[in-house]
Structure formats: structure tokens, C-alpha cells
C-alpha positions in Angstrom: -25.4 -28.2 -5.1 -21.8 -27.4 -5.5 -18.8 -27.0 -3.0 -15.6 -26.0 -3.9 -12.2 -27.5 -1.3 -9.0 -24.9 -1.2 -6.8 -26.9 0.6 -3.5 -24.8 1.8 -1.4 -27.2 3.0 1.5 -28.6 1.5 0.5 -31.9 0.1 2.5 -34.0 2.3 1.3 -37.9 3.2 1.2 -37.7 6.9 -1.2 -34.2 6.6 -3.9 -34.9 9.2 -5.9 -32.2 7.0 -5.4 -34.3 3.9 -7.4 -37.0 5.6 -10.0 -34.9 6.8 -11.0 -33.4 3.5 -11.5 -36.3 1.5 -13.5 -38.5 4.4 -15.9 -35.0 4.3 -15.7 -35.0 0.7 -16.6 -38.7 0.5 -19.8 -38.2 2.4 -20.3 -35.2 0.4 -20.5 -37.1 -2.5 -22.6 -40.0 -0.8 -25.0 -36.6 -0.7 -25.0 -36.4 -4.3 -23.1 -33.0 -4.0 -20.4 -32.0 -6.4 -17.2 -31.0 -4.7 -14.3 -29.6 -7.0 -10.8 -29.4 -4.9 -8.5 -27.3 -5.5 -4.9 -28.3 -4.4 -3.3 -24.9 -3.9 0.7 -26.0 -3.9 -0.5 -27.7 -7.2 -2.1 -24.2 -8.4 0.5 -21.6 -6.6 1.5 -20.0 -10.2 -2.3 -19.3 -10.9 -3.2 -18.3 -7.6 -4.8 -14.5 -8.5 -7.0 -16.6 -10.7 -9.1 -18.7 -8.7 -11.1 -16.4 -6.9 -13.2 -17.0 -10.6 -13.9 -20.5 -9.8 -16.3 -19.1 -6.5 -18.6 -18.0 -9.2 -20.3 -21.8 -9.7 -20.0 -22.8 -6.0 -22.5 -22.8 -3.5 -20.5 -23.5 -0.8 -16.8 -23.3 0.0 -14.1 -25.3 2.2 -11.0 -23.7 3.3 -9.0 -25.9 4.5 -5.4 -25.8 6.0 -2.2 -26.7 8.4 -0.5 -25.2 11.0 2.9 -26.7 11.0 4.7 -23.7 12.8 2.8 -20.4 12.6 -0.7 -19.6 11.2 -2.3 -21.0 7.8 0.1 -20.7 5.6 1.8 -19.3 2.6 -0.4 -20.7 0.1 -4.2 -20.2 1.8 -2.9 -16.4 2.8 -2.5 -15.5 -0.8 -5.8 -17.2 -1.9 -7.2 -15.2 0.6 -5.4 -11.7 -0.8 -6.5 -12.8 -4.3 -10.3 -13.0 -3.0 -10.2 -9.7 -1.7 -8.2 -8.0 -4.6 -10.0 -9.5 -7.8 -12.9 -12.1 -6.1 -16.8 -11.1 -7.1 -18.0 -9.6 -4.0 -21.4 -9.7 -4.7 -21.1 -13.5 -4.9 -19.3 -14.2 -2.0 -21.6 -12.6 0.1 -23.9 -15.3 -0.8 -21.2 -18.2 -0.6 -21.4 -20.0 2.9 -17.5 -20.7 3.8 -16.2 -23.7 6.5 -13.5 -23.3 8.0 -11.3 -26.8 8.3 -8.0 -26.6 10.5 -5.8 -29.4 11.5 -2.4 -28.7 13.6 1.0 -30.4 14.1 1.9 -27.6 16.6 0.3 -25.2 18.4 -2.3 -22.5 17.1 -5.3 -24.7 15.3 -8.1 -22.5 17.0 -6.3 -19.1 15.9 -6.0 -20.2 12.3 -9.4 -21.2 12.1 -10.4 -17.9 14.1 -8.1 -16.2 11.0 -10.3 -18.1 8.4 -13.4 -17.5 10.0 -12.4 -13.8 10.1 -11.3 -13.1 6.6 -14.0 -14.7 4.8 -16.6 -12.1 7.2 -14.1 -9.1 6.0 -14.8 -10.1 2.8 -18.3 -10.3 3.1 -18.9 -14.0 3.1 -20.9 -16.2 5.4 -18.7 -18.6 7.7 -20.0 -21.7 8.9 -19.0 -23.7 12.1 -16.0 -25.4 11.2 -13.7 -27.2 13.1 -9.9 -27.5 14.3 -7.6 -29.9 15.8 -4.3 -30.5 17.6 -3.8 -34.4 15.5 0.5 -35.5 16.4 0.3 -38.5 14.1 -2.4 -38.9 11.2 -3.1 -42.6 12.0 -5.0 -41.6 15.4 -7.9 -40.0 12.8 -7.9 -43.1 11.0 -8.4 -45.5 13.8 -10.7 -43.1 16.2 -14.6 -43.6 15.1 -15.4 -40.6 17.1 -13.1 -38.4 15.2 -14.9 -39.9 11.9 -18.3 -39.0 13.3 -17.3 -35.9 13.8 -16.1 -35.2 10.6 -19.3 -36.5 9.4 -21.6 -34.5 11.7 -19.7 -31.4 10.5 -20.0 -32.6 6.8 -24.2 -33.1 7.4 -24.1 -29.5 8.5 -22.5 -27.7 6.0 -24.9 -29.4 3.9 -27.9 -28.6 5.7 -26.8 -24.9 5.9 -26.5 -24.3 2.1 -29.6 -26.3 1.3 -31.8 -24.3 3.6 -29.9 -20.7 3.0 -29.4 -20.6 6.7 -29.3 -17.2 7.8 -27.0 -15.9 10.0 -26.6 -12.5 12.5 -24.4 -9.5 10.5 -20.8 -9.4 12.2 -19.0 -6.2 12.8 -16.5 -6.6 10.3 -18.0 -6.5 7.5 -19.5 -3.0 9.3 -16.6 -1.4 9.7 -15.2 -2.4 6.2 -18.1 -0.7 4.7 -17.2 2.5 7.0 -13.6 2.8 6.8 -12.0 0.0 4.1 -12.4 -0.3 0.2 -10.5 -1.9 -2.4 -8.5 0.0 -4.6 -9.9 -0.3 -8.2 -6.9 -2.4 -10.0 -7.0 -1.6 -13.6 -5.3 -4.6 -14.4 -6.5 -8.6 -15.0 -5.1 -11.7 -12.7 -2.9 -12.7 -15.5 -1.2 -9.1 -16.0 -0.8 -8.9 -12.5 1.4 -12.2 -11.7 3.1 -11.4 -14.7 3.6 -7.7 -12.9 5.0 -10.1 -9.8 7.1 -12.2 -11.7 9.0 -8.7 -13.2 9.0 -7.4 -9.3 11.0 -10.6 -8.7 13.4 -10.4 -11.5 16.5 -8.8 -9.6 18.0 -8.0 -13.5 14.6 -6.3 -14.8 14.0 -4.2 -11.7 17.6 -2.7 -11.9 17.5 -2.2 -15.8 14.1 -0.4 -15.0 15.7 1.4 -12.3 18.7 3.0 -14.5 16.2 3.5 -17.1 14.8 6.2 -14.6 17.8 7.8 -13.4 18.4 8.3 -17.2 14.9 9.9 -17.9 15.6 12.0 -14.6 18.6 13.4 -15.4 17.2 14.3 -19.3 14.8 15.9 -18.0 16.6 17.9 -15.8 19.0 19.1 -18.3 16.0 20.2 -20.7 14.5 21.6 -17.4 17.5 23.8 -16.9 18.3 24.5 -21.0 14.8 26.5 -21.1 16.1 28.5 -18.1 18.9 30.6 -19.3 21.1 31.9 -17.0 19.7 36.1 -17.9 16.6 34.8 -16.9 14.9 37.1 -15.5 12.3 35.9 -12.9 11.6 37.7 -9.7 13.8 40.2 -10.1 11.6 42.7 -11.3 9.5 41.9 -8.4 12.6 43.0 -5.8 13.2 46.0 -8.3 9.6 47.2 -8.0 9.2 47.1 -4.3 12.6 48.3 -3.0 12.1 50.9 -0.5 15.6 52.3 -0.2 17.3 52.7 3.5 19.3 55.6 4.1 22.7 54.8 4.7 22.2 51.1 4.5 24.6 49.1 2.6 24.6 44.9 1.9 24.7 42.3 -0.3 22.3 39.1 0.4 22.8 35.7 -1.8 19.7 33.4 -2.2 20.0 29.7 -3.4 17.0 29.3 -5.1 15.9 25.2 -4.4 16.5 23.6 -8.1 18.0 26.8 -9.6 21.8 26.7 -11.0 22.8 30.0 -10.0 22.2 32.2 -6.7 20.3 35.1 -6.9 22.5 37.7 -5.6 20.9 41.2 -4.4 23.5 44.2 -3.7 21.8 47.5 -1.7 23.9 50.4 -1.6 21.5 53.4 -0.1 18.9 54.1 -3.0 20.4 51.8 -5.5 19.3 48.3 -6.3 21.3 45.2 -8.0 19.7 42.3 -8.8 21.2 39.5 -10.7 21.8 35.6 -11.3 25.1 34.6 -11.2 27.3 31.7 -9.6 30.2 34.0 -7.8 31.6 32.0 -5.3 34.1 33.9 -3.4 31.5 37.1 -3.5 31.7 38.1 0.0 27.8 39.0 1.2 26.2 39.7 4.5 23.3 37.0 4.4 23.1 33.9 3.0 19.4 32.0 2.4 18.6 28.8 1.4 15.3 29.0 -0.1 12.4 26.7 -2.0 10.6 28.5 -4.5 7.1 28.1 -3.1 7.9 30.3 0.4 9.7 32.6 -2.1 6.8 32.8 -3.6 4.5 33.5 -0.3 7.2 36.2 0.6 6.4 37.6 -2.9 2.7 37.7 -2.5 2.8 39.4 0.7 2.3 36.2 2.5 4.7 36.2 5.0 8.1 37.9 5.4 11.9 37.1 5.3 12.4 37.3 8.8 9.2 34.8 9.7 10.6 32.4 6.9 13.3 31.9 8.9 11.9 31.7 12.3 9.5 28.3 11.3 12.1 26.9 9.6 10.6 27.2 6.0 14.2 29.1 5.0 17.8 28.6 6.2 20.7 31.4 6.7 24.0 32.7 7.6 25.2 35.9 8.8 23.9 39.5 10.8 20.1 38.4 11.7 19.7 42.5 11.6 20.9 42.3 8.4 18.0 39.7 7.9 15.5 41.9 9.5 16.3 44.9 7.2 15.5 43.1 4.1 11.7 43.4 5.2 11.7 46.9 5.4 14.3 47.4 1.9 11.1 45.0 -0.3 7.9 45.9 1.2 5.4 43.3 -1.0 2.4 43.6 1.8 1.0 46.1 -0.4 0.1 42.7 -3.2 -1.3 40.7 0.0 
């Protein structure tokens, strides 16, 4: 048998979880188990890869300290590393205890966390144990606090021996409805080395020009293939202009992501249609306009006028003017 310690605390001498570990680990042994520990502030840069080292354990101990909120820095991305890159299939087989010791307030809720993540996961959690220990000497001199260590010790023992079974919990039920895990193409390794370029203030603004440069190349061979005669949708306002008697305007229509406005001039049964980027031309109506909902008026989809009443085009000037310009290009007849 073989059981694996990821202790999450910071190393420090006076860490009441320190002392707990090894006194388990010594009776562990006295069991003729093999425990491995890993020391996670020893292991932070290599973090993403230890979730590979569950795959020769039988059993697990995740131990930690509160010293001001929760369980830490260190256990949290062990943890996040499990979930991203661990074997699922073998943790659901690994039995997990849960080992908390607090300075301050909130050892139950940090084991509770433990307990928690390692059933999100799909593992099986043990009874572990927590506790509120000031001073790290009262654990050495209490031989209550020793037998309970070892009665906890015995147990997780006796539970992976025997392949205790346990009831299903609800959160590995509602991970299987409504959760999965985003395939990551990439290893561990390639992945902290991802981090450590996210961290790199330099390389992230390098990158960052690097992409304005590529956006504004792009946009200047975007708008070199559309010269300015070009002629799209204006034979489509040609072909369905249904000329008003008497009626005389000019609309302008800023095309999203087009240079020039397309200007359209109506003078009884004549029709003007052209690009060009006049100013000062005084018109009657002014549109603001993305190409898709141009492209639904077009289609017969929907009209100028209800465009502009949800909000899906913008204008200025004579709303009757507006109005007319669904009678002057009738394009129903293509919906």
C-alpha cells in the first residue's frame, strides 16, 4: 500500500500541521505502508505536474493551515491542477483524508473545502480531522491529541485495505449534469511556461502591440480590395426604386466598417446612388447603419423605418422623410 502527503502549508517550525503529519506518517510506516510527501512550497514551480504522482498512490493526505483565511495559496492550486490535468478515472478510486490544523479561525470550513473538492472531482474522502492548536507544543505534550492522531491514522488504513465503500454524494451528480472540463490541448510543462509569459509584464505588452500591428494590416488590405467605385448594393436600390411623384431628397448612410457614405439622391423618377465622402453635402436623413440589418432590409426582412424603431439603425432628420424611403425601395418582393 501506498499513500501520498500534499502538505499546503508554508513550512514554518511552529506549524501544528507539520507535527501532525509526520506523527501519522510515523505510524503509517510502523504499518509497513509507504508514504511519499510532497512539500508543496518546496514544489510550487512544478505544481501542474503532480497530479501525475496520484497515479501509484492508493491513498492520499491533504493536509493544510489556516493562518488567516481558507487553505491556502499552495493546496488551492494543487487542487486546480487535479481538476485541469489529474487522471479522473484514478482518482475516483483514490480514498482522500482531509488533515487541517488552524492558528485562527475557520479549521472545520477548510476541511469542509477539502472534503468538498476532492468529491467534485470524483474522489472518495475519508473522515479526516481539524483543529484550532494556538501553540504547537500543546500537541506534543497532550497524549490524547496523539491518540487521536493515531486512531485517525489506523482508519485511513483500514479504509484503503478493505476498499471501504462509501454512499455517492451530490456533487459529483451535478458535475456529471452540468460541469465538464475543457479539453486543454496543452501538457503541464507548456502550460506554466504559458503562466510564466502571462506574468511577464514586457512579453505581454510586446504581444499586445504585435496585435494592434496585425489589426491595423489587415484593415488596410481589408479596405485596399474595396475600391472606392465599388459597387455593392447599389444595384440593389437601383432595381427596386419605385419612384414618388413630386418627391425630392437626398439620404446619406454610414455603412459600419465602410470608408465612404453611401449617398442616395431622389428627385421624382430619377435615382442617384453613389459612394463618396462629401462632407458638407447637405441631405435630409442621416443613418448609421451595420451591414448585417442592411442586409435584412435588402432581403425584404424588415424595413427602414422598423430598423430604426428597435434600435438596430441610428438617424437624423424629417422621420417622414424616413418613412418615404420604404415606399421609394420596395425589396418585400425578394422576402
Amino acid at each position: 500500500m501506498k499513500i501520498n502527503i500534499y502538505y499546503g502549508g508554508r513550512g514554518l517550525i511552529d506549524d501544528p500541521t507539520l507535527y501532525v503529519i509526520n506523527k501519522m506518517q510515523d505510524i503509517l510506516d510502523e504499518l509497513h505502508v509507504t508514504v511519499e510527501r510532497f512539500n508543496l512550497y518546496e514544489l510550487k514551480n512544478s505544481i501542474t505536474t503532480l497530479p501525475q504522482s496520484l497515479k501509484t498512490a492508493d491513498g492520499i493526505i491533504l493536509a493544510t493551515t489556516v493562518e488567516w483565511y481558507g487553505i491556502g495559496g499552495f493546496m488551492q492550486q494543487f487542487l486546480d491542477a487535479c481538476w485541469l490535468y489529474g487522471d479522473k478515472s484514478k482518482i475516483a478510486e483514490l480514498y482522500m483524508c482531509p488533515v487541517v490544523m488552524s492558528t485562527t479561525y475557520g479549521e472545520l470550513e477548510g476541511k469542509l473545502n477539502l472534503s468538498i473538492a476532492w468529491e467534485i472531482l470524483g474522489g472518495l474522502p475519508c473522515s479526516g480531522f481539524c483543529g484550532y492548536i494556538a501553540d504547537a507544543t500543546t500537541l506534543e505534550d497532550n497524549v490524547d491529541y496523539l491518540r487521536i492522531i493515531e486512531k485517525k491514522a489506523e482508519n485511513l488504513y483500514r479504509t484503503i485495505n478493505q476498499k471501504l465503500p462509501s454512499f455517492p454524494a451530490s456533487n459529483q451528480a451535478v458535475k456529471k449534469m452540468v460541469s465538464s472540463t475543457k479539453n486543454i490541448d496543452l501538457t503541464p510543462q507548456e502550460s506554466e511556461q504559458l503562466s510564466q509569459y502571462a506574468s511577464d509584464d514586457v512579453y505581454v505588452q510586446r504581444q499586445k502591440e504585435d496585435i494592434q500591428e496585425l489589426t491595423s494590416l489587415f484593415r488596410d488590405m481589408m479596405y485596399n480590395n474595396e475600391p472606392d467605385e465599388d459597387e455593392e448594393f447599389l444595384a440593389d436600390f437601383r432595381n427596386s426604386f419605385k419612384p414618388q411623384a413630386g418627391f425630392r431628397a437626398i439620404y446619406k448612410m454610414n455603412i459600419a466598417n465602410r470608408k465612404k457614405p453611401l449617398f442616395i439622391e431622389v428627385s421624382g423618377t430619377a435615382c442617384e446612388c453613389a459612394y463618396n465622402d462629401k462632407a458638407n453635402e447637405k441631405v435630409d436623413v442621416e443613418m448609421s447603419i451595420d451591414r448585417d440589418t442592411l442586409e435584412e432590409i435588402i432581403l425584404g426582412r424588415m424595413t427602414f423605418q422598423r430598423a430604426f424603431m428597435t434600435s438596430k439603425m441610428k438617424m437624423k432628420g424629417d422621420f417622414k422623410t424616413l418613412r418615404t424611403m420604404d415606399l421609394l425601395f420596395d425589396f418585400t418582393e425578394k422576402g
